[in-house]
ZAMARGU-4260 file (C-alpha; in steps of 0.2 Angstrom, whole numbers, plus 5000, padded with zeros to 4 digits):
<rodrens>
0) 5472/4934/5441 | 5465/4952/5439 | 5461/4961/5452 | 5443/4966/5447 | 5433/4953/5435
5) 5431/4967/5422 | 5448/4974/5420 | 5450/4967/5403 | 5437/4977/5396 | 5446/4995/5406
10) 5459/4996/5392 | 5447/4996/5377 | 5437/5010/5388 | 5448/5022/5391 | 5454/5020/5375
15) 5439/5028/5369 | 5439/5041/5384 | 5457/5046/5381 | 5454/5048/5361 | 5440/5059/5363
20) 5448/5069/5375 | 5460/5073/5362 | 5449/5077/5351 | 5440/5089/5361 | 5456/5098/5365
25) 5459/5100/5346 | 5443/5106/5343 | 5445/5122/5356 | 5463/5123/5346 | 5452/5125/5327
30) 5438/5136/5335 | 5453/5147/5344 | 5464/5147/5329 | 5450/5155/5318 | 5449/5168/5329
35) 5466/5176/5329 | 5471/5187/5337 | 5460/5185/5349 | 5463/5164/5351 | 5468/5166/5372
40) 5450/5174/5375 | 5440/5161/5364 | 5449/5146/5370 | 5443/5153/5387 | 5427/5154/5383
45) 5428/5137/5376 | 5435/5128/5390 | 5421/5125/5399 | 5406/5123/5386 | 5398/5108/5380
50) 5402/5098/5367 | 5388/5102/5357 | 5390/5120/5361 | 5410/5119/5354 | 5401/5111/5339
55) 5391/5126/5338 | 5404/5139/5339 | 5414/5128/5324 | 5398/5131/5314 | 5395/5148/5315
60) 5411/5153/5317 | 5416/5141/5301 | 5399/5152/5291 | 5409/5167/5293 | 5426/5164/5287
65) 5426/5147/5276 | 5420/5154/5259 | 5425/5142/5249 | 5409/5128/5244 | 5423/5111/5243
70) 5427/5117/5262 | 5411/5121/5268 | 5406/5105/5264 | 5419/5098/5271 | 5415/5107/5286
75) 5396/5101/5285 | 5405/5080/5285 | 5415/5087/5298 | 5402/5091/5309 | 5393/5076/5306
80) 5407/5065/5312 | 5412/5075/5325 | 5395/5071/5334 | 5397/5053/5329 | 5412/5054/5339
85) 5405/5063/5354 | 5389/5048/5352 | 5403/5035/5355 | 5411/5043/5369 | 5395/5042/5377
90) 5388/5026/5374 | 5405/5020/5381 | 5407/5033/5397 | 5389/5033/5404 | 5386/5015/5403
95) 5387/5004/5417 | 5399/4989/5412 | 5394/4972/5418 | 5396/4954/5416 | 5407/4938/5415
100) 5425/4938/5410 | 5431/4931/5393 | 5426/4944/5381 | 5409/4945/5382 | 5402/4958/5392
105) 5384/4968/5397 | 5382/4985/5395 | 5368/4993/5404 | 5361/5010/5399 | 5345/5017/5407
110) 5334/5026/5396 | 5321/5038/5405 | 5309/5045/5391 | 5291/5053/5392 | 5283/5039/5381
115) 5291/5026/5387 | 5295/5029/5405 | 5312/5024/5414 | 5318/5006/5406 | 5334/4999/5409
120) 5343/4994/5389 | 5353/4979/5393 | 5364/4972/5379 | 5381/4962/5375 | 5397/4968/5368
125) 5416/4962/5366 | 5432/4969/5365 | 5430/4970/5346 | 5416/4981/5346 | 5424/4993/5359
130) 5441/4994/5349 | 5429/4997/5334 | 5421/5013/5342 | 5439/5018/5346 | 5446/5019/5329
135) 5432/5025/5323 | 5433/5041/5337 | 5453/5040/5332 | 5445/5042/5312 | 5437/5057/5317
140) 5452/5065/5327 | 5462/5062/5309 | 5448/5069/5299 | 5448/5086/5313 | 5468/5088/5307
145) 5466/5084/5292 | 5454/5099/5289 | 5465/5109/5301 | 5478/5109/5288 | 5465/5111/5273
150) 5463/5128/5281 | 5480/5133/5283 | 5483/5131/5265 | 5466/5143/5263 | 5474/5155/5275
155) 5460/5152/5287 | 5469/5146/5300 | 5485/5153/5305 | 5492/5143/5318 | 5506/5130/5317
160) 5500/5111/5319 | 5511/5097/5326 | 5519/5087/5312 | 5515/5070/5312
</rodrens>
C-alpha cells in the first residue's frame, strides 16, 4: 500500500521537473558557449536569472551572431518551444495535486486576475496526460541539442557537446 494516496502520480511529476531542469542547464551552456571566451562570466550571470530572462539573453544574443535566415528561423521555433516547455513545467510544479487514487486525479491552480478576482481552476488529469507534457518537455530538450549542434557546424558555437 503506498504510503501517501498520491504517490502514483510523484513519478510522472518529477518527471516533468527533472526534464526541465535539464533543459535549463542546457540552455545557460548554449547562451555561455556563444559567448566564448568569456563563457565562465556569462554562465555566472545566468545562473540565477529567470527563465524568461535566459530566453531573452538567447535572443539577443542569437540577433548578434546567427546570420544565417534557415537558423534564425530555427532559432525564432526554438524560442517558441522553449517557452512551451517552461509553460509545462509550470502548470505541473505550481499546482496543488489532489484527488482519489486509480489514475484520475484533480489539479488545482488558483488564478488571481484583476477582471476576474482570485478563483480557484479545478480540473481532472491522468497519468497519460502528465507523461504527455513530459515527452513533450523531453521534445524540446532534443530540439535545444539539436540546434546546439546546428551551430557548431556554422562555427557559432565552439564547445564540445556530449554524444549521444
Amino acid at each position: 500500500m503506498p504510503s501517501h494516496p498520491l504517490e502514483h502520480f510523484f513519478a510522472p511529476v518529477g518527471k516533468v521537473v527533472v526534464l526541465f531542469s535539464q533543459l535549463e542547464s542546457t540552455l545557460i551552456i548554449l547562451v555561455g558557449g556563444m559567448c566564448l571566451p568569456e563563457f565562465g562570466a556569462v554562465s555566472a550571470l545566468m545562473a540565477e536569472a529567470s527563465f524568461g530572462r535566459k530566453l531573452d539573453a538567447l535572443k539577443c544574443i542569437g540577433d548578434e551572431k546567427v546570420r544565417d535566415p534557415a537558423l534564425q528561423g530555427k532559432l525564432e521555433e526554438l524560442l517558441k518551444r522553449l517557452q512551451t516547455a517552461e509553460d509545462i513545467r509550470n502548470r505541473v510544479a505550481h499546482t496543488l495535486w489532489t484527488g482519489p487514487a486509480g489514475g484520475q486525479l484533480m489539479k488545482l491552480k488558483w488564478n488571481a486576475k484583476r477582471k476576474t478576482g482570485n478563483q480557484p481552476g479545478l480540473r481532472n488529469t491522468t497519468l497519460e496526460e502528465l507523461d504527455t507534457m513530459a515527452q513533450e518537455v523531453q521534445r524540446v530538450f532534443g530540439a535545444l541539442v539539436d540546434f546546439m549542434r546546428s551551430l557548431q557546424k556554422a562555427g557559432i558555437l565552439k564547445i564540445q557537446l556530449v554524444r549521444d
